[in-house]
N, C-alpha and C positions, 0 to 999 in steps of 0.2 A: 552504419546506418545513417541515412541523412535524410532530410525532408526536404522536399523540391517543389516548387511553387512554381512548374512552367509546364504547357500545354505540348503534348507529344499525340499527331492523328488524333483532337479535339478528345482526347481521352486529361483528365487532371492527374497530373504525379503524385500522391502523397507520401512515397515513401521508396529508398531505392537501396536495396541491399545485396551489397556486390556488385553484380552486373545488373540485376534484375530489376525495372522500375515496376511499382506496382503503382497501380491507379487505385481510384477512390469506387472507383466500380468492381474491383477484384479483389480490394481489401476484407472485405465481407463474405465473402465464400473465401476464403484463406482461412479470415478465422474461424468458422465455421469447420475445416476441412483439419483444421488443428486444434481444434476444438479447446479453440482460448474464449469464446463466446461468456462460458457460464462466469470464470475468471473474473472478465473485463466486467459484468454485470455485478458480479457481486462486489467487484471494485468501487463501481462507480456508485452501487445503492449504499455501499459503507460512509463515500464521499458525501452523499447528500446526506445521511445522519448525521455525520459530524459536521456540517458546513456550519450551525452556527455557534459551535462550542470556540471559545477563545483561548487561548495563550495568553501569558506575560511577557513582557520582553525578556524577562530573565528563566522561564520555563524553557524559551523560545531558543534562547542563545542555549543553554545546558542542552537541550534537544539536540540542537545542529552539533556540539561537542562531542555528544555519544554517538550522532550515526557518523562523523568523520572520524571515528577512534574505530570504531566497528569496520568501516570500508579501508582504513590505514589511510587516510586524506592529512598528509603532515603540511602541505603548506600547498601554495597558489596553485604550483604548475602540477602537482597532484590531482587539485582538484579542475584544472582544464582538462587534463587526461582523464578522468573518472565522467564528464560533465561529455567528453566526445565520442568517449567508448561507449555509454551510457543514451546517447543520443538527446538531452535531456541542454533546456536551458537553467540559469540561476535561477529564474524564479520557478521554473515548476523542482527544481531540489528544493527551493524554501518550501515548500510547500510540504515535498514527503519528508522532509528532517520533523516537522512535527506531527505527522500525522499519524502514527503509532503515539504519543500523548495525546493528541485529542480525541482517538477511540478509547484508551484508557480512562479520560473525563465524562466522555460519553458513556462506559460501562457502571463507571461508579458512580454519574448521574440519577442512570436509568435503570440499576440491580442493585447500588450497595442497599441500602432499607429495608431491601426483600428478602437477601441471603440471609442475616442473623434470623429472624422467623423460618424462613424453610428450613435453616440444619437443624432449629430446635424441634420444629416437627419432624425431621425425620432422621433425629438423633438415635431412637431406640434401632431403627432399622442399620443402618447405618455400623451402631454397635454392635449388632448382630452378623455383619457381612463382615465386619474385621475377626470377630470372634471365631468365626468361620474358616476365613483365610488363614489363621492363625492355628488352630488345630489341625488341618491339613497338611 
């Protein structure tokens, strides 16, 4: 997968996989027709809740630690290989290395305070559904 930035029959390339160039005008019925639409939306409305939650540099650094341990990234030319299979530059990696932390700061921003109150209301129910499960 590569991105292409040149004009073919005044059509825009933004994308060319394999043989196939797709334009910036076919990319939208593609996704549409793959029905990655809902996906990409709910990607992006995640990205603007978290946009102003921050990092430390050292949340930052541990971040990038764990998803290069997860994807087996041991060292540079690893991670050129992961960064072109991937289609992705450095900076948009930096970005997903923390961005499962900053949905995490994001949840415990915006829910921790609220969970201890809901499970004590509805602890007795709750007990009652294990009790349940449990007899059967």
């Amino acid at each position: 997968m590569s991105i292409a930035n040149r004009k073919i029959e005044n059509m825009d390339i933004v994308l060319k996989i394999g043989e196939q160039d797709i334009s910036s005008v076919e990319l939208y019925p593609l996704l549409a027709q793959y029905r990655l639409l809902p996906q990409l939306a709910k990607k992006i409305i995640i990205d603007q809740a978290i946009a102003s939650i921050t990092c430390t540099p050292e949340e930052s650094t541990v971040a990038k630690q764990r998803f290069y341990q997860k994807q087996q990234i041991a060292d540079e030319n690893q991670l050129k290989v992961w960064l072109d299979h991937h289609g992705m530059t450095p900076e948009q990696l930096e970005k997903l290395t923390v961005r499962d932390l900053k949905i995490e700061k994001f949840k415990q921003l915006t829910w921790a305070d609220k969970l201890d109150p809901y499970f004590v209301k509805c602890k007795g129910q709750l007990d009652r559904v294990l009790s349940n499960v449990r007899d059967n």
